[in-house]
GUKEPA-114894 format. One line per 5 residues: number of its first residue (from 0); their letters; for each residue y, x, z of C-alpha. Coordinates in Angstrom, 1 decimal. Example, Ala and Ser with C-alpha at 12.3 -4.5 7.8 and 13.67 -1.06 7.14 Angstrom:
BEGIN
0> AS> -4.5/12.3/7.8 ~ -1.1/13.7/7.1
This chain:
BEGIN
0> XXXXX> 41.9/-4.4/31.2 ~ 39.7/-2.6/28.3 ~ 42.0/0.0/26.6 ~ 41.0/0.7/22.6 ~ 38.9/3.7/23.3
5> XXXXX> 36.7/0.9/25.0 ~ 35.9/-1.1/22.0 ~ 33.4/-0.3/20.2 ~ 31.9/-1.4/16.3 ~ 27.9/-0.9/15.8
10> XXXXX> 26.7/-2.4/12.0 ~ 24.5/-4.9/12.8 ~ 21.0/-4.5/10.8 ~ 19.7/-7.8/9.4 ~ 16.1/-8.7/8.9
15> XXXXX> 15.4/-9.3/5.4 ~ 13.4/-9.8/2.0 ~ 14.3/-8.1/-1.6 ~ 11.4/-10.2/-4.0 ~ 9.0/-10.4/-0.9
20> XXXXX> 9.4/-6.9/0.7 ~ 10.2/-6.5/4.0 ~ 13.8/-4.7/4.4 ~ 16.7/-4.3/6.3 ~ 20.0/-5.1/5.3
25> XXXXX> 22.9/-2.7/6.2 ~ 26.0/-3.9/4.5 ~ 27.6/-5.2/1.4 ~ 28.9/-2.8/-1.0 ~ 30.6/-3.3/-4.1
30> XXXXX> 30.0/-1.3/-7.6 ~ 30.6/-1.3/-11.3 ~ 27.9/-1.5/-14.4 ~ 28.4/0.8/-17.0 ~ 30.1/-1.9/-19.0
35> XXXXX> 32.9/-1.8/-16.1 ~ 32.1/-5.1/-14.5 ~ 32.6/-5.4/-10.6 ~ 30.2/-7.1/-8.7 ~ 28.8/-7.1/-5.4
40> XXXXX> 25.7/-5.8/-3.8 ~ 23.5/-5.6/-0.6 ~ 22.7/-2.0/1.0 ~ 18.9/-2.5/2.2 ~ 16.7/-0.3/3.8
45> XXXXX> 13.0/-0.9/3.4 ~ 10.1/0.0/5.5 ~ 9.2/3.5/3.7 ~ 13.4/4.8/4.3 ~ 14.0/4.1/0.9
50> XXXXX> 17.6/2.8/0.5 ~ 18.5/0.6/-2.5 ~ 21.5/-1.5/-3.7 ~ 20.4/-5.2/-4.7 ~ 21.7/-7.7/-6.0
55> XXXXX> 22.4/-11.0/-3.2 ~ 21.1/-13.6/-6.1 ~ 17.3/-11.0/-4.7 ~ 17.8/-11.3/-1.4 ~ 16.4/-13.5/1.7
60> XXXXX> 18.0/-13.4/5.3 ~ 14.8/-14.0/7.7 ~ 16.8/-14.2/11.2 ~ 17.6/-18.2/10.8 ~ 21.4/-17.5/12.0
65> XXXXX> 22.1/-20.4/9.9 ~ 20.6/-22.6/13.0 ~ 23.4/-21.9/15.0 ~ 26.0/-23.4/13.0 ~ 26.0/-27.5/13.3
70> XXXX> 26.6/-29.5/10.2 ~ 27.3/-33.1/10.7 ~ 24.3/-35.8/9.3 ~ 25.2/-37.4/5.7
């Protein structure tokens, strides 16, 4: 039997696209404006290191996970 100290949680890094650029995506973050408003945002990585927080409404999932899920024919 696996004790605790066996288990162990990577981050998985995503394949994606911020407006056409090839990144990776980390995680989801959450942040405030300067007007206080919360709202989330994707943690991306993009080919030259650069790290930026986007916004998911900018961003494009290229791995097709989607295609593992069934949905049932209309």
């Amino acid at each position: 039997m696996a004790s605790l100290s066996d288990i162990e949680i990577k981050p998985e890094l995503r394949p994606c696209l911020v407006k056409d650029k090839k990144a990776l995506f980390h995680k989801w973050g959450h942040t405030k404006n300067l007007l206080g408003q919360e709202f989330d945002v994707a943690i991306v990585e993009y080919e030259d290191g650069q790290i930026e927080e986007v916004t998911p409404n900018n961003l494009k999932f290229c791995d097709n996970r989607i295609n593992k899920y069934m949905f049932k024919e209309e």
